[in-house]
C-alpha positions as CSV (number, residue, x, y, z in Angstrom):
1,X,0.0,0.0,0.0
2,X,1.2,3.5,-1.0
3,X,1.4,6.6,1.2
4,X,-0.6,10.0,0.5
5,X,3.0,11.2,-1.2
6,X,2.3,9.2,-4.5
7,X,1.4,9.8,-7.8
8,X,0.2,8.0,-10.6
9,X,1.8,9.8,-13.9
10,X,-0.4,9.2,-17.1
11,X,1.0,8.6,-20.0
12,X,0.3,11.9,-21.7
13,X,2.7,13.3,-19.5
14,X,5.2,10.7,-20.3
15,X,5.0,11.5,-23.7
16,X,5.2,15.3,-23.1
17,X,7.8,15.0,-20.8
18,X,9.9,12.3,-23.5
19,X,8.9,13.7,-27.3
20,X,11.6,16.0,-28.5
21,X,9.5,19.4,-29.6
22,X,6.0,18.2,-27.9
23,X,4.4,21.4,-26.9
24,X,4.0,20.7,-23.5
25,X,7.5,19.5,-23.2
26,X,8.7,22.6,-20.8
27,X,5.6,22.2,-19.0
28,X,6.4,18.4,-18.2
29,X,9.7,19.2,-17.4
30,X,8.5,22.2,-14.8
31,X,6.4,19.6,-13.6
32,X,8.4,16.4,-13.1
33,X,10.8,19.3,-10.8
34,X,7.9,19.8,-8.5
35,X,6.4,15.7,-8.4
36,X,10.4,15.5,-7.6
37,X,10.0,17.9,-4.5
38,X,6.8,17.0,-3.5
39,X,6.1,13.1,-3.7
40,X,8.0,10.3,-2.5
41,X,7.2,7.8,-5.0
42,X,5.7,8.9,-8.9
43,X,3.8,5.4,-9.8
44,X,4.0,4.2,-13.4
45,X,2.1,1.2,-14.8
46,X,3.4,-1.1,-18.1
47,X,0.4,-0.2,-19.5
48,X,1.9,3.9,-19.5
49,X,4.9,2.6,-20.5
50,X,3.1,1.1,-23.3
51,X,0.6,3.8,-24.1
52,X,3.7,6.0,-24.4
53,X,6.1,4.5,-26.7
54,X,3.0,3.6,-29.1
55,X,1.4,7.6,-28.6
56,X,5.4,8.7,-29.7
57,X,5.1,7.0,-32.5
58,X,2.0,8.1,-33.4
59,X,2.1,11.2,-33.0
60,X,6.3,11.3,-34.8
61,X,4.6,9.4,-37.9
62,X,1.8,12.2,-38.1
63,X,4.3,14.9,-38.2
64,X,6.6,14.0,-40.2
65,X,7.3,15.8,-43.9
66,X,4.9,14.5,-47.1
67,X,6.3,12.1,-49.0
68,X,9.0,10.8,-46.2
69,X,7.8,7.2,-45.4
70,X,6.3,6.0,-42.0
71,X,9.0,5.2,-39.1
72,X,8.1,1.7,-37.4
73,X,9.0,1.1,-33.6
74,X,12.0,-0.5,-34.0
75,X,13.3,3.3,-35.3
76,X,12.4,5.0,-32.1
77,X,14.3,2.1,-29.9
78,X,17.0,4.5,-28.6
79,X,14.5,6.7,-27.3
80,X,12.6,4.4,-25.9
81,X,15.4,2.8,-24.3
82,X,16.7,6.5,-23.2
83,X,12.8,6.8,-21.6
84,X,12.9,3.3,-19.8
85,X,16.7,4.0,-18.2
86,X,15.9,7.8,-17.1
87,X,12.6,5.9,-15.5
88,X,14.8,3.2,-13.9
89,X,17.4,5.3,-12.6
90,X,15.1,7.9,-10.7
91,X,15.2,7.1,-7.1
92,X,11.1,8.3,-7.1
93,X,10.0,6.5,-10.0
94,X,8.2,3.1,-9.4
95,X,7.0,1.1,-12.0
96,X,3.7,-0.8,-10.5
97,X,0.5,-3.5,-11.4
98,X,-2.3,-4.8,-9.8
99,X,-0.4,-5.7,-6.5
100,X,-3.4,-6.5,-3.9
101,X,-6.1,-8.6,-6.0
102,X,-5.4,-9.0,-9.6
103,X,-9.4,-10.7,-9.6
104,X,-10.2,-7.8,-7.9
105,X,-8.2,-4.9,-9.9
106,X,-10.0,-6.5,-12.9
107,X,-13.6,-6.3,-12.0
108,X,-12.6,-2.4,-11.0
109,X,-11.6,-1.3,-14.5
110,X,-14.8,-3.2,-15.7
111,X,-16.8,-1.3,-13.6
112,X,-14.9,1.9,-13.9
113,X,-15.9,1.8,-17.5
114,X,-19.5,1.8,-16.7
115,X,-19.4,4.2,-13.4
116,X,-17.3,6.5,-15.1
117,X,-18.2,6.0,-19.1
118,X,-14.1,5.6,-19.7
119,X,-12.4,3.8,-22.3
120,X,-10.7,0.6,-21.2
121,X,-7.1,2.3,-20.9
122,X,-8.4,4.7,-18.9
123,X,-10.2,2.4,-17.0
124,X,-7.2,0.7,-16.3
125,X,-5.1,3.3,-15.4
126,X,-7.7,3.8,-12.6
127,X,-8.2,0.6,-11.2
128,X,-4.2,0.1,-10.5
129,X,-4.6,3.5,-8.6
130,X,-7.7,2.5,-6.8
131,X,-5.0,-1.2,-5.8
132,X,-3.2,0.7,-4.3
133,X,-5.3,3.5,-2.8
134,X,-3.2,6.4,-4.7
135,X,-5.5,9.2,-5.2
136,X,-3.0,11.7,-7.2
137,X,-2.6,11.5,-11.0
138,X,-0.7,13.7,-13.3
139,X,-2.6,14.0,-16.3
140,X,-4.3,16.3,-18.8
141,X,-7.0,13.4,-19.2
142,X,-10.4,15.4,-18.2
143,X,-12.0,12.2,-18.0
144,X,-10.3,11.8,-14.4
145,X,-12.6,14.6,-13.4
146,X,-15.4,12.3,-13.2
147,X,-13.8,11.3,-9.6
148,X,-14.5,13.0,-6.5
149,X,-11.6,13.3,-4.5
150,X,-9.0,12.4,-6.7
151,X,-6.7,15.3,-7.0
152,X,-5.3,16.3,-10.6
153,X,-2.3,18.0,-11.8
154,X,-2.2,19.0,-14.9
155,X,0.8,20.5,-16.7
C-alpha cells in the first residue's frame, strides 16, 4: 500500500515529458521538478509505458514531412530505451501493477468503464490506482474529473 505522497503519472505526461518538440514539453519538465519535490514515489504502470512509446510514435509518424515514409518502432528504440533508463534510474519513480487482488483490480476497471463511461485504458489506469489507494494523477486526461476526490495536476 502507498502513502498519501504518491502519484500516478499518465502517460500523456510521459510522452510530453519524452517527445523531443511536444508542446508541453517545458511544461512536463517544470512539472516532473515539483512531483520531484513534493512526492516520495511517482507510480507508473506497463500499460503507460506502453501507451507512451505507441502515442510517440503516433504522433512522430503524423508529423513527419509528405512524402517521407512512416517510421516503425524498431526506429524510435534508442529513445525508448533513453525513456525506460531515465525511468529506472530515478530514485522516485516506481514502476507498478495490480499488486493487492489481480481478480479484484479487474472487476474495478470493468466497472470503472460503466461508473465513469471511460475507455478501457483509462479504465485501467484507474483501477491500479484504486489497488493501491493512490489518489494523485498527473494527467491532462479530463475524464479523471469524473472522480471526486481524486486530486489532478495538470501540466
Amino acid at each position: 500500500m502507498k502513502t498519501d505522497k504518491s502519484c500516478y503519472l499518465d502517460a500523456n505526461f510521459l510522452i510530453a515529458f519524452f517527445l523531443p518538440n511536444h508542446p508541453d514539453e517545458k511544461a512536463s519538465r517544470k512539472k516532473m521538478f515539483e512531483l520531484f519535490t513534493q512526492y516520495e514515489h511517482l507510480l507508473i504502470s506497463c500499460l503507460a509505458i506502453d501507451e507512451t512509446m505507441h502515442k510517440i510514435w503516433f504522433i512522430s509518424n503524423e508529423q513527419r514531412p509528405r512524402g517521407q515514409p512512416e517510421k516503425i518502432h524498431k526506429d524510435f528504440y534508442p529513445l525508448y530505451k533513453r525513456m525506460l533508463n531515465y525511468m529506472l534510474k530515478s530514485p522516485l519513480m516506481e514502476f507498478i501493477q495490480f499488486e493487492n487482488d489481480i481478480e479484484q483490480g479487474l472487476r474495478n476497471a470493468i466497472e470503472n468503464i460503466y461508473k465513469y463511461d471511460f475507455q478501457p485504458r483509462d479504465a485501467f489506469h484507474y483501477a491500479m490506482m484504486q489497488d493501491l489507494n493512490v489518489d494523485c494523477i498527473v494527467t491532462k486526461d479530463t475524464d479523471f474529473k469524473k472522480i471526486q476526490n481524486l486530486t489532478i495536476i495538470s501540466f
